[in-house]
N, C-alpha and C positions, 0 to 999 in steps of 0.2 A: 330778487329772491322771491320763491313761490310761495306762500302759506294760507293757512285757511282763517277767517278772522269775520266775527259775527255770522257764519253760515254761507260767509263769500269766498270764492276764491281771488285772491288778489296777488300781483306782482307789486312789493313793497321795494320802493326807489332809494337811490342815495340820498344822504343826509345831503341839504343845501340844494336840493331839485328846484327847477321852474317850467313853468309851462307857458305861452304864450298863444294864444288861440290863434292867431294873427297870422301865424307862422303856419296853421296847418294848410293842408293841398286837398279841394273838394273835387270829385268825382263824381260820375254817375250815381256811381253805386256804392263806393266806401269813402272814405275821409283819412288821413294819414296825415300824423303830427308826430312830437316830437320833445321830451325831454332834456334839459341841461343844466348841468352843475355850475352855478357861481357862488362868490362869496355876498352875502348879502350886505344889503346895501341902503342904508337910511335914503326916505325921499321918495316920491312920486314912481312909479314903472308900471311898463303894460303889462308885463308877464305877472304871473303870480304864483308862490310858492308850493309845491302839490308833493304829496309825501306816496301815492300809493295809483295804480291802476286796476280796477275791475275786468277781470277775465272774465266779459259774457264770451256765450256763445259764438258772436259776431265778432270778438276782437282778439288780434292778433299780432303777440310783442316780433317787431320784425330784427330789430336789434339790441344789444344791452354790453355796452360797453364804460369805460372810467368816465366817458364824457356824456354819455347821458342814454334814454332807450328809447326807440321807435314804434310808434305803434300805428296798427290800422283799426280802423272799426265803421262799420254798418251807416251809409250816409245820410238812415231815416232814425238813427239813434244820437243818445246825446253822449256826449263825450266822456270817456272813460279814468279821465283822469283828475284824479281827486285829491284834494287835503284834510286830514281829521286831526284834529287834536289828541283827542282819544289815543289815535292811533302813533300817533308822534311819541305821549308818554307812555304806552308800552313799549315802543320799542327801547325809549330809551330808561324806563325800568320807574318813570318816576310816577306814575299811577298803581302802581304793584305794593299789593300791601296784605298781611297777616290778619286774615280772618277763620270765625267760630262761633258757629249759633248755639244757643243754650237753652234751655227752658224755663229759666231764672237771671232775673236780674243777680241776684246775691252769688249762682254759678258762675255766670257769665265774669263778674267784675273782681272776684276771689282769681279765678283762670288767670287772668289780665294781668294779675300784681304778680301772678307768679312768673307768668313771662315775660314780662319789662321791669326791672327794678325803676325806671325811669316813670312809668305807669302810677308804680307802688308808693314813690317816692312824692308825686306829685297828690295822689289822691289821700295821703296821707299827711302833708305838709302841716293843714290846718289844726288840726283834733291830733296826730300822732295816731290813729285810729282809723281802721280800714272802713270807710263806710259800704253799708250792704245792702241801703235802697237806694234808688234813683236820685231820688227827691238829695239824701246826703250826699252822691258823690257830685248832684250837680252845684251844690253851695258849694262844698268843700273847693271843685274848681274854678267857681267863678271869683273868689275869695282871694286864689291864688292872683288871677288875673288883674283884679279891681288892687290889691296891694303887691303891686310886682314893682317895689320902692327899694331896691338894693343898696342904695349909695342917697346921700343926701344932698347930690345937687341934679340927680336928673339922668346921670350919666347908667345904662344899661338898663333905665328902665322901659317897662312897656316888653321884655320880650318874649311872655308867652300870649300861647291867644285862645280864644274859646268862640264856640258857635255853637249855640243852644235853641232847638227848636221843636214841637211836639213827633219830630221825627226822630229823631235822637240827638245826640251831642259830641262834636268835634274837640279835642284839644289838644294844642301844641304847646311844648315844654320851651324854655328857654333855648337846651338845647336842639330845638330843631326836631325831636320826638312828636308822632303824633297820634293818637289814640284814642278812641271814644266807643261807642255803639251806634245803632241802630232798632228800632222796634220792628217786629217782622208781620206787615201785611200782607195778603194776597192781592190778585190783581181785583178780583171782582168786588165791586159794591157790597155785596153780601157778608161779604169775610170779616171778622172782626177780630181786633184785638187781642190773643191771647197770653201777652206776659212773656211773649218772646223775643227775643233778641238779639241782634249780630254782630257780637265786640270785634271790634281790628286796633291793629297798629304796625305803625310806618315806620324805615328806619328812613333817618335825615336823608341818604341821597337818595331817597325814594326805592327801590329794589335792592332790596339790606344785600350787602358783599358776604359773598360765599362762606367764609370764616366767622363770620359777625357770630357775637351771643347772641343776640338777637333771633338772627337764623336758626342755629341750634339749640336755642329757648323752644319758639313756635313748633318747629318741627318733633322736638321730643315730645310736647304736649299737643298734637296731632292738630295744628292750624294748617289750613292750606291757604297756600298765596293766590290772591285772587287781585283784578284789575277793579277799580274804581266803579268802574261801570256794572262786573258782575256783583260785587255789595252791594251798590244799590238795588240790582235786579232782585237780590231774595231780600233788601231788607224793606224800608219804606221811602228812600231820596226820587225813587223810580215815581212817586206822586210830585214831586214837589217840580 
């Protein structure tokens, strides 16, 4: 399948792809190799797992069938076939999450509670009380996390989590909810700080299901879903 992805155009491969470089056929003038589906497999191999192909100029998908695709490409180039993370959980939905810049921390995290009761629930836990700076909803969740004591021998606890750093703050709910901000700087040195900020949250299987409240939380309150990678790019992770 063809789509366009970070400004590339790329031919994205079946799920369980491998490539083996070993296997390609050098030429003059082009190189022609070859994809293929297995179930993978703990242990040592020479192939290695590759999720997507770059459609330059020079390269040319010769076949794409259940068992795997053919490609040619350019023999003074490197080879077009590639693995990304990134790209793995988009497709499969679990880097995909509900984002919304604000002008205000107290905008920003008031927005939040009203579209995740799970958000609301948690930053409220401590005080019963929604806090409206930084500084409060970062105790309020660390709180949660340092006393996540449910049961008095051990059993369930430890299962939210927190990540807190002067870029903004991650946190995941017992149930598998995740939600935080971000402060919003620009790329250049010059740019400074202005009190901006870019709240998200995740649903558990990563690209919240079509019906979800969740879904239709965000979307009534005009979040757009955006990939890991572009919250970073408007918020601050893109330094770190």
């Amino acid at each position: 399948m063809e789509k366009m992805w970070n400004g590339r155009r790329i031919f994205v491969l079946p799920k369980n792809s491998y490539h083996y470089c070993g296997y390609d056929n050098k030429y003059e003038e082009t190189i022609t190799g070859y994809t293929y589906i297995r179930d993978p497999e703990p242990g040592d191999h020479l192939d290695a797992p590759v999720n997507y192909i770059e459609l330059r100029e020079d390269v040319e998908i010769l076949n794409a069938d259940e068992d795997g695709v053919g490609v040619k490409w350019g023999a003074d180039k490197e080879c077009p076939i590639y693995y990304s993370e990134e790209l793995e959980e988009l497709e499969e939905g679990k880097g995909m999450k509900f984002a919304k810049k604000f002008n205000t921390f107290e905008e920003g995290i008031k927005e939040l509670s009203e579209v995740s009761f799970s958000a609301e629930q948690a930053l409220t836990w401590q005080t019963g009380c929604l806090p409206y700076t930084e500084e409060e909803a970062v105790k309020n969740l660390a709180l949660n996390v340092a006393l996540d004591r449910p049961t008095a021998n051990g059993v369930d606890w430890d299962a939210c989590a927190i990540k807190i750093s002067a870029f903004g703050t991650e946190y995941k709910t017992g149930g598998g909810m995740t939600f935080g901000w971000e402060v919003v700087l620009g790329a250049s040195p010059m740019d400074t700080f202005k009190g901006e900020y870019i709240f998200f949250v995740q649903h558990p299987n990563g690209k919240a299901p079509a019906e979800s409240t969740l879904r239709k939380s965000a979307t009534e309150h005009g979040w757009a879903e955006k990939s890991d990678m572009m919250v970073g790019l408007e918020g601050a992770t893109k330094f770190i």
